[in-house]
C-alpha positions in Angstrom: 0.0 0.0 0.0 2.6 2.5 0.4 5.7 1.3 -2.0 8.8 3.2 -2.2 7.6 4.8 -5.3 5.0 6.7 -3.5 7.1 7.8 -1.2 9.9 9.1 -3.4 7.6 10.5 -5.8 5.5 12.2 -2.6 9.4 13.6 -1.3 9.8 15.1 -4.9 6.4 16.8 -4.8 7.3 17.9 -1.3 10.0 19.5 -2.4 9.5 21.0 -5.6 6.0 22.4 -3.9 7.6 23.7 -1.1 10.0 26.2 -2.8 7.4 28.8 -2.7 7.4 28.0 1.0 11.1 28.3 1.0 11.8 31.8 -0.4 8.7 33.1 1.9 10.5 31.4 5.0 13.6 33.0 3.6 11.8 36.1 3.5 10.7 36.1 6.9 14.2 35.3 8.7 15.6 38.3 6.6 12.8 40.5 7.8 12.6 39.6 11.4 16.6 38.4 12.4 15.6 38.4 15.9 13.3 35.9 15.5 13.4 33.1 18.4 12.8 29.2 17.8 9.5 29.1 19.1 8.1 31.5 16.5 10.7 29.8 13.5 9.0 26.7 14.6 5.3 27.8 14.4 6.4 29.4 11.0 7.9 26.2 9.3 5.0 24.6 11.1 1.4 26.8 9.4 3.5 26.1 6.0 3.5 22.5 6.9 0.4 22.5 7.8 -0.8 24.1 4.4 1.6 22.0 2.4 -0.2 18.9 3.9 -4.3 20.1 3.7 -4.0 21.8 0.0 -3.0 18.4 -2.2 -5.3 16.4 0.6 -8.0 19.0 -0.9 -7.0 18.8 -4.5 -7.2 14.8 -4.2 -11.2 15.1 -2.6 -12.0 18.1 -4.8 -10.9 15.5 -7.8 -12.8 12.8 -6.5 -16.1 14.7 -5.7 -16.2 17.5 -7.3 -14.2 17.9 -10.5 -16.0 19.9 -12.7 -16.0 23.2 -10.3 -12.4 22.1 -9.5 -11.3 22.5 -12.8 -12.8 25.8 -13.6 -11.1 27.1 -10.3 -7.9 25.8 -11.2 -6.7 28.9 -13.6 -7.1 31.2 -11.2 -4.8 29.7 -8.9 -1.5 31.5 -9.7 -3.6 34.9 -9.9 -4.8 34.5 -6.4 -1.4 33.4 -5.1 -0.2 36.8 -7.0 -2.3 39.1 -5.5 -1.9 37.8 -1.9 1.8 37.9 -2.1 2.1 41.2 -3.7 -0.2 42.8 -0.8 1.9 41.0 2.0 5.1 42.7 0.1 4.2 45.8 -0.4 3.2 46.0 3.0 6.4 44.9 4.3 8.3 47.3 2.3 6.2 50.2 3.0 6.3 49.5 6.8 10.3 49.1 6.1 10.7 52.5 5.0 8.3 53.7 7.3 10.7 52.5 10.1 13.9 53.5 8.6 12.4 56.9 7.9 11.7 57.3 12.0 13.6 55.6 14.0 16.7 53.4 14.3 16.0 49.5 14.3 17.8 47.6 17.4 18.5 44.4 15.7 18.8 42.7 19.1 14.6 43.3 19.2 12.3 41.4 17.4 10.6 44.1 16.0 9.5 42.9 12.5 7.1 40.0 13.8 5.0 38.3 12.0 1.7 38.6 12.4 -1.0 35.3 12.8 -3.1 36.7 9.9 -0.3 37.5 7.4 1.4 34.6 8.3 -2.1 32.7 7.2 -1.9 34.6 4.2 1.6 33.3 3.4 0.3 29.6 4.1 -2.4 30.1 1.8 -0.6 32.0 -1.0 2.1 29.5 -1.6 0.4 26.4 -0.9 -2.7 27.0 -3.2 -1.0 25.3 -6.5 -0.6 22.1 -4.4 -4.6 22.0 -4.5 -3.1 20.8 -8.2 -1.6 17.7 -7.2 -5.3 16.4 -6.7 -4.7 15.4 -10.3 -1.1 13.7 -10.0 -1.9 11.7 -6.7 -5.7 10.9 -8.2 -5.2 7.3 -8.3 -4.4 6.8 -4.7 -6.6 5.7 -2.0 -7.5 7.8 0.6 -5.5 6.1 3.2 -3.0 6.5 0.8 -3.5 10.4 -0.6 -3.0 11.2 3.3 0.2 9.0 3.5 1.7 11.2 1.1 0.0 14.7 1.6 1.9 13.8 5.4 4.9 13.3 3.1 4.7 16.5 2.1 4.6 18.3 4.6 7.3 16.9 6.3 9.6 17.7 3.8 8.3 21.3 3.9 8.5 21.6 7.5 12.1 20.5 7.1 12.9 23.1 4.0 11.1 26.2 5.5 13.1 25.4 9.0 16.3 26.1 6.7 14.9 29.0 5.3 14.3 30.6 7.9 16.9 30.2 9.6 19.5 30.9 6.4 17.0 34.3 6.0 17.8 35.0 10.1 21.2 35.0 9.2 20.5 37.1 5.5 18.4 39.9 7.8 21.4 40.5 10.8 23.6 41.6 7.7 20.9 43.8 6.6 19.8 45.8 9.3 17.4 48.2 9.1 16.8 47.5 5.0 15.3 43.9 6.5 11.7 44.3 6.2 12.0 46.5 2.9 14.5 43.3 1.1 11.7 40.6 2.5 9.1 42.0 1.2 10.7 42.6 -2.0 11.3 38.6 -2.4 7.2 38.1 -1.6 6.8 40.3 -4.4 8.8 38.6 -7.2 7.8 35.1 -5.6 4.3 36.3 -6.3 5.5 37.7 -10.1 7.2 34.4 -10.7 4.3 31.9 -9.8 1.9 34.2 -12.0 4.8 33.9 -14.6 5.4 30.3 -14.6 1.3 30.1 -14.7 2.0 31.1 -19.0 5.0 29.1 -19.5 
């Protein structure tokens, strides 16, 4: 029931899914360098989470209701555009807000994410996975949860490094944090719009 070719081909949709995850959690770290474990965890964790419920979706929106599905499915990379570019232009406005008024102490976590953006984040680059409904549509269900678990294991594991190689990115940056993390949400969001006409 579950071979080794469901699991590697579940570890290579896990990771080619979670790159928009990635650069986000890269994001993040850069704009917020103070961040502490706790919160890195809970990060990694909501795009996890998404990476785990959106192909789990795309697998029961396949089997019960297809025909809306696929007239849904275009609009995908247009929603995950507009979501991101909000988020980023919001982070770069609040950036030069900040370095307009005060000096940043990069010993404070001032840049914090908040539970609804963060959401945002989760939804924006995990709403393509509700595609892999269509590549794991043979499995069973047992089986489509096997590998949507897959999945977001290998996220949690990808966005962990991201954000802590972006925590690392965002102490050499300084006070130009926020304004360089949302600037990567907003060409995330240009290339998954992109990619959508290739």
């Amino acid at each position: 029931m579950f071979g080794i070719q469901l699991i590697i081909n579940s570890v290579l949709l896990g990771i080619g899914l979670a790159m928009d995850a990635f650069s986000v959690s890269i994001a993040n770290g850069i704009a917020d360098p103070a961040m502490r474990k706790r919160r890195i965890m809970l990060i990694a964790g909501t795009f996890a989470a998404f990476q785990f419920v959106m192909p789990l979706g795309g697998w029961v929106c396949v089997h019960f209701v297809a025909k809306q599905f696929t007239m849904v499915q275009p609009a995908i990379p247009y929603i995950a555009f507009v979501l991101l570019l909000l988020i980023g232009g919001n982070m770069v406005h609040e950036g030069f807000a900040k370095s307009n008024h005060e000096e940043p102490d990069n010993n404070k976590s001032g840049n914090r994410l908040k539970l609804s953006t963060l959401f945002i984040q989760g939804v924006a680059t995990s709403i393509d996975a509700l595609s892999v409904g269509f590549a794991i549509e043979e499995y069973r269900a047992v089986q489509a949860i096997f590998s949507s678990l897959i999945i977001g294991v290998v996220t949690l594991a990808i966005c962990l490094a991201g954000l802590l190689f972006g925590r690392k990115i965002g102490a050499k940056f300084a006070s130009r944090a926020t304004i360089v993390g949302g600037i990567i949400l907003i060409l995330i969001g240009a290339e998954i719009l992109i990619k959508s006409f290739l």
